[in-house]
C-alpha positions as CSV (number, residue, x, y, z in Angstrom):
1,X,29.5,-38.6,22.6
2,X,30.5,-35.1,23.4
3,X,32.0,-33.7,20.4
4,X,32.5,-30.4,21.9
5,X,35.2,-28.6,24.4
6,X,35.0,-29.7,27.8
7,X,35.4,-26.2,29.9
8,X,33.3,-23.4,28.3
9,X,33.6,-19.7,29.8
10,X,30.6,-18.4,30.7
11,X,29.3,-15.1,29.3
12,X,32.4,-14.8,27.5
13,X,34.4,-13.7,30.4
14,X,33.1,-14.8,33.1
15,X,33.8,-12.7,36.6
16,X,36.5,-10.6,34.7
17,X,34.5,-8.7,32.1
18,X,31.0,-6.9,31.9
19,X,28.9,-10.3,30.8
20,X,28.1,-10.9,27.3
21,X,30.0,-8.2,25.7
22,X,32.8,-8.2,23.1
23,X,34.9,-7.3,25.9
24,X,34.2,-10.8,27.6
25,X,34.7,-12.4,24.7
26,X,37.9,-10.8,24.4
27,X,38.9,-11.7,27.9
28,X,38.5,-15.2,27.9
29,X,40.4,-15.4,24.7
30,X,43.1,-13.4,26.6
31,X,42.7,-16.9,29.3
32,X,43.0,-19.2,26.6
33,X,39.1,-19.9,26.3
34,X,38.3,-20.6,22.4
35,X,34.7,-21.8,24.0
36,X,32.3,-19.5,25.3
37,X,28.2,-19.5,26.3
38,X,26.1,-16.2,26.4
39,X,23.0,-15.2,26.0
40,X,20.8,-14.2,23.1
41,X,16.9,-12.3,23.0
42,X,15.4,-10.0,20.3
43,X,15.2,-6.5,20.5
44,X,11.8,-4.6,19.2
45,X,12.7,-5.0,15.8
46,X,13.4,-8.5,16.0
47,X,17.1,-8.6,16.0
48,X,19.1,-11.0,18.7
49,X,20.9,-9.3,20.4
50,X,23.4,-10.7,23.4
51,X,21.7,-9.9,26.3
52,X,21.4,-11.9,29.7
53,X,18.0,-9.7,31.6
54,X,15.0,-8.8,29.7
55,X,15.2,-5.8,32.1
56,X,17.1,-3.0,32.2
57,X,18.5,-2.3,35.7
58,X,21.7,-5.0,36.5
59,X,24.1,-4.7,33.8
60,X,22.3,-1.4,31.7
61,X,21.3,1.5,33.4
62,X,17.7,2.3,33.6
63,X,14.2,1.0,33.1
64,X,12.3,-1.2,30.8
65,X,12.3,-4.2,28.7
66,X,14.6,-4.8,26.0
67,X,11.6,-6.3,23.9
68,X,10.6,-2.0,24.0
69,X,13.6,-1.2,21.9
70,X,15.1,-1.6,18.7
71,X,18.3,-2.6,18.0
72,X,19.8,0.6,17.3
73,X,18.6,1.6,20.7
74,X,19.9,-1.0,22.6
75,X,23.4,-1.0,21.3
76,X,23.8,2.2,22.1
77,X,23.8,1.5,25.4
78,X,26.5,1.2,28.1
79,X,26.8,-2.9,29.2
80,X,30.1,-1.9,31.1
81,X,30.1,1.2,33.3
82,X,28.6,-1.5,36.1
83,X,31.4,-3.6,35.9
84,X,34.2,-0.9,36.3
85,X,35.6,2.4,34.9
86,X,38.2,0.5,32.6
87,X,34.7,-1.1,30.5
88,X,32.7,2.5,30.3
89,X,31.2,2.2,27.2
90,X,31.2,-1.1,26.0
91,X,28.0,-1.5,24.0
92,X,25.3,-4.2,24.3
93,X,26.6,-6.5,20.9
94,X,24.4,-8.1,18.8
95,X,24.7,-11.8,18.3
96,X,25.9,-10.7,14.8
97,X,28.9,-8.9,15.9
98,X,30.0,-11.6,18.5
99,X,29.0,-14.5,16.2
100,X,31.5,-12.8,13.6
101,X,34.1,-12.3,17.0
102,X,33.7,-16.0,18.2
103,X,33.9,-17.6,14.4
104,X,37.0,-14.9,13.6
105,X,39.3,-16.7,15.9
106,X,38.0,-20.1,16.6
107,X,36.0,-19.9,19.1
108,X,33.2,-22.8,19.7
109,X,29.8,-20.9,21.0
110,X,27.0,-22.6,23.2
111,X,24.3,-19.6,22.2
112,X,21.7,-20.0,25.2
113,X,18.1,-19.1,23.2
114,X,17.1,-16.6,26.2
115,X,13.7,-15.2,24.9
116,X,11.8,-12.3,27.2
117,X,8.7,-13.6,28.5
118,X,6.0,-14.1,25.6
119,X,8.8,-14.3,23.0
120,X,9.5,-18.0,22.8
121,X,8.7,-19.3,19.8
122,X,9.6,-16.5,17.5
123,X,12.6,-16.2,19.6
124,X,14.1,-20.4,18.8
125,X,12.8,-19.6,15.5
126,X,15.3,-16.2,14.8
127,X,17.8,-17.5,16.6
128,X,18.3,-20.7,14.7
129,X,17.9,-19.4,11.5
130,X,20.3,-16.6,12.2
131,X,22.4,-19.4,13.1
132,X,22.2,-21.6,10.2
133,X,23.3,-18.9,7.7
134,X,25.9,-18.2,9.6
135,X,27.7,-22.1,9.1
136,X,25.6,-22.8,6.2
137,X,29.4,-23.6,4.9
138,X,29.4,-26.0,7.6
139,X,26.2,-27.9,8.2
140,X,27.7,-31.0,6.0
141,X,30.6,-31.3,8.7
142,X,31.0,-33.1,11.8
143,X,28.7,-31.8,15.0
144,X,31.7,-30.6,16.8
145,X,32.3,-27.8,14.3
146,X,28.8,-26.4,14.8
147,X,27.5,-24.4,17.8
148,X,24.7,-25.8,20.1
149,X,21.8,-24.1,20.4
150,X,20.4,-24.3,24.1
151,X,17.4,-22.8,25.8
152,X,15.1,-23.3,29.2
153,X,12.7,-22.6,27.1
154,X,11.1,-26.4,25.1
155,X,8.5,-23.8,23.0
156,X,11.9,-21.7,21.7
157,X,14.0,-25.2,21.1
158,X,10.7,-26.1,19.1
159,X,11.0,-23.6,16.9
160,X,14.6,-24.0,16.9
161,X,14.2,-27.6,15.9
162,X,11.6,-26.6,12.9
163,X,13.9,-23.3,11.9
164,X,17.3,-25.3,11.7
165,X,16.6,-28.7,12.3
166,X,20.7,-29.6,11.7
167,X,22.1,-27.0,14.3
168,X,22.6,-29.2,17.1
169,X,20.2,-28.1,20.1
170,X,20.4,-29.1,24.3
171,X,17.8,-28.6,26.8
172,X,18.8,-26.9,29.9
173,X,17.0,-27.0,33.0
174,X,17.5,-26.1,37.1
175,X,16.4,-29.3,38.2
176,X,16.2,-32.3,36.1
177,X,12.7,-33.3,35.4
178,X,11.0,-37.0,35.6
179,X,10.6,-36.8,31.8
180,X,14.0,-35.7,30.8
181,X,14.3,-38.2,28.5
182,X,11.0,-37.7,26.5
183,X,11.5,-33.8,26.3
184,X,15.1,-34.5,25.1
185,X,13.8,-37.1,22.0
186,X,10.8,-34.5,21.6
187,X,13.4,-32.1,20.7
188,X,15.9,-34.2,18.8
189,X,18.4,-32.4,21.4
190,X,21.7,-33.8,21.7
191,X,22.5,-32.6,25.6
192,X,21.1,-32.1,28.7
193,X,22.1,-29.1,30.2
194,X,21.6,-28.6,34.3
195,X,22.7,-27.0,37.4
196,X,25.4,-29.0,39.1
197,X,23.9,-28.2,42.1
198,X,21.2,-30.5,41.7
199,X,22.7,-33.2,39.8
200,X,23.8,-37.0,41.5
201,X,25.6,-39.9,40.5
202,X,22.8,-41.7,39.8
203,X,21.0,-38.9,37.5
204,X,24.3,-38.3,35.6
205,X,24.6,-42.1,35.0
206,X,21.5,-42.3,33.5
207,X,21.9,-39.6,31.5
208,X,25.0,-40.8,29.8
209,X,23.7,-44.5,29.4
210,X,20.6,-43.0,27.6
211,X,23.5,-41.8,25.0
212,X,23.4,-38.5,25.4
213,X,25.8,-35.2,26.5
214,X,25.9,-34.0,29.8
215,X,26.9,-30.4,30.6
216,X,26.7,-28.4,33.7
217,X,26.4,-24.9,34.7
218,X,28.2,-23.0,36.4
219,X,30.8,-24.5,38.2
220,X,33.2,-22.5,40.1
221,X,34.7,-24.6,42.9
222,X,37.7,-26.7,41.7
223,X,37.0,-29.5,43.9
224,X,33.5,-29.7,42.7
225,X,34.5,-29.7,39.0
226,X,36.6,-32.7,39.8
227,X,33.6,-34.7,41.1
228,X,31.2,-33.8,38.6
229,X,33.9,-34.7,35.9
230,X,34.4,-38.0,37.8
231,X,30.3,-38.9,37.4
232,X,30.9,-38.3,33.8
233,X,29.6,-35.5,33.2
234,X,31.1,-34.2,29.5
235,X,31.9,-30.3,30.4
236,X,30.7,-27.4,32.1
237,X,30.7,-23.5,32.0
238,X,32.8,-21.7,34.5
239,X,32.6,-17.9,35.7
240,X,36.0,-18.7,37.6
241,X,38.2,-18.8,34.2
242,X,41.0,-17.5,36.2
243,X,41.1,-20.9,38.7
244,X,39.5,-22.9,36.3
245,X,41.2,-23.5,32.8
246,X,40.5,-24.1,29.6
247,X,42.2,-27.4,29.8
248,X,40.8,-27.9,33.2
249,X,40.7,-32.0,33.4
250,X,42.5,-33.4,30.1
251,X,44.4,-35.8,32.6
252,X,42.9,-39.2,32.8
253,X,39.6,-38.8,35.1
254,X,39.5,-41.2,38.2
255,X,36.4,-43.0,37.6
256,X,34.2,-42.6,41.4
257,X,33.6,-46.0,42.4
258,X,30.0,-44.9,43.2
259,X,29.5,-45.1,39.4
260,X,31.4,-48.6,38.9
């Protein structure tokens, strides 16, 4: 069972604020969003920090790696003069400050682990701990009030897994592997995370018979998010938050006969 919301905003704001900023997180607040996904990596010094590229270049200004700079470094940065003049100076945020944003006003997080090459296992293993004293309070509740840790990476949800084995974790991949369903018990994961694009009937059947979540990213086409919701897929992460709602599909879903 999916204990979590069903439309999640990705990056916080999706295409109407500079990605995986406070500012995003703001925004799809503003759209009625208390669910949100973005990205987390370490800086130099070992901090996570929310952060999609492990280059500089598409949403910071200039070159290197973020794994060449400390914290203090990297949030001094600008992460919205690319977006547009109204975000100039929005700073990269550390997964502190938008942790203490998200849990502030209620807002569920799906933290995507996001380690820079070479970084995977020490990367899960920050991450997850980071996260477990932040709901310490809560790690005797029901799943749903917990955040789900999810990564590409099986070495960083490893280390997740041995960090904070009761933060529930989900395995994302583009294309769903043969052996889905051993990699998901390896990791005691409760979701499998995957690109609509190359998801079927068939797969998402299996998926859900096998008892566990299904989520999808990112879907912005409103026709599509029908479909996918009809194959039973549990939720997905939208960059269209503006087309696509937060309450996106609370009608009774018509069930595709293809799945009957």
């Amino acid at each position: 069972m999916w204990p979590y919301p069903k439309i999640v905003a990705h990056r916080g704001g999706g295409v109407l604020a500079p990605e995986n900023t406070i500012a995003a997180m703001r925004c799809g607040l503003t759209h009625g969003f208390y669910a949100v996904e973005f990205d987390v990596m370490l800086s130099k010094d070992g901090v996570p920090i929310v952060m999609h590229d492990p280059d500089f270049g598409r949403t910071v200004e200039g070159a290197g790696n973020v794994a060449d700079f400390s914290a203090q470094e990297l949030t001094e940065r600008d992460a919205g003069a690319w977006f547009g003049v109204d975000f100039i100076g929005e700073p990269i945020p550390t997964f502190e400050q938008v942790a203490h944003f998200c849990n502030h006003h209620n807002i569920w997080m799906n933290i995507e682990i996001k380690p820079v090459p070479g970084y995977e296992d020490r990367t899960g293993w920050v991450v997850a701990q980071a996260t477990k004293r932040m709901f310490e309070h809560t790690l005797d509740r029901s799943p749903g009030a917990l955040p789900l840790l999810s990564s590409f990476s099986f070495e960083a949800l490893q280390a997740a897994q041995l960090a904070a084995p009761d933060i529930p974790r989900a395995f994302l991949v583009d294309e769903v592997p043969p052996d889905w369903h051993e990699r998901l018990l390896a990791l005691g994961a409760i979701s499998l995370n995957t690109n609509h694009k190359h998801l079927t009937p068939l797969l998402a059947r299996a998926v859900k018979e096998a008892g566990f979540g299904l989520f999808c990213y990112t879907v912005n086409d409103v026709a599509r998010a029908k479909e996918i919701l009809a194959w039973g897929v549990d939720g997905f992460c939208t960059d269209r938050i503006d087309l696509i709602g937060p309450h996106f599909g609370e009608e009774p879903a018509h069930i595709s006969p293809s799945l009957r």
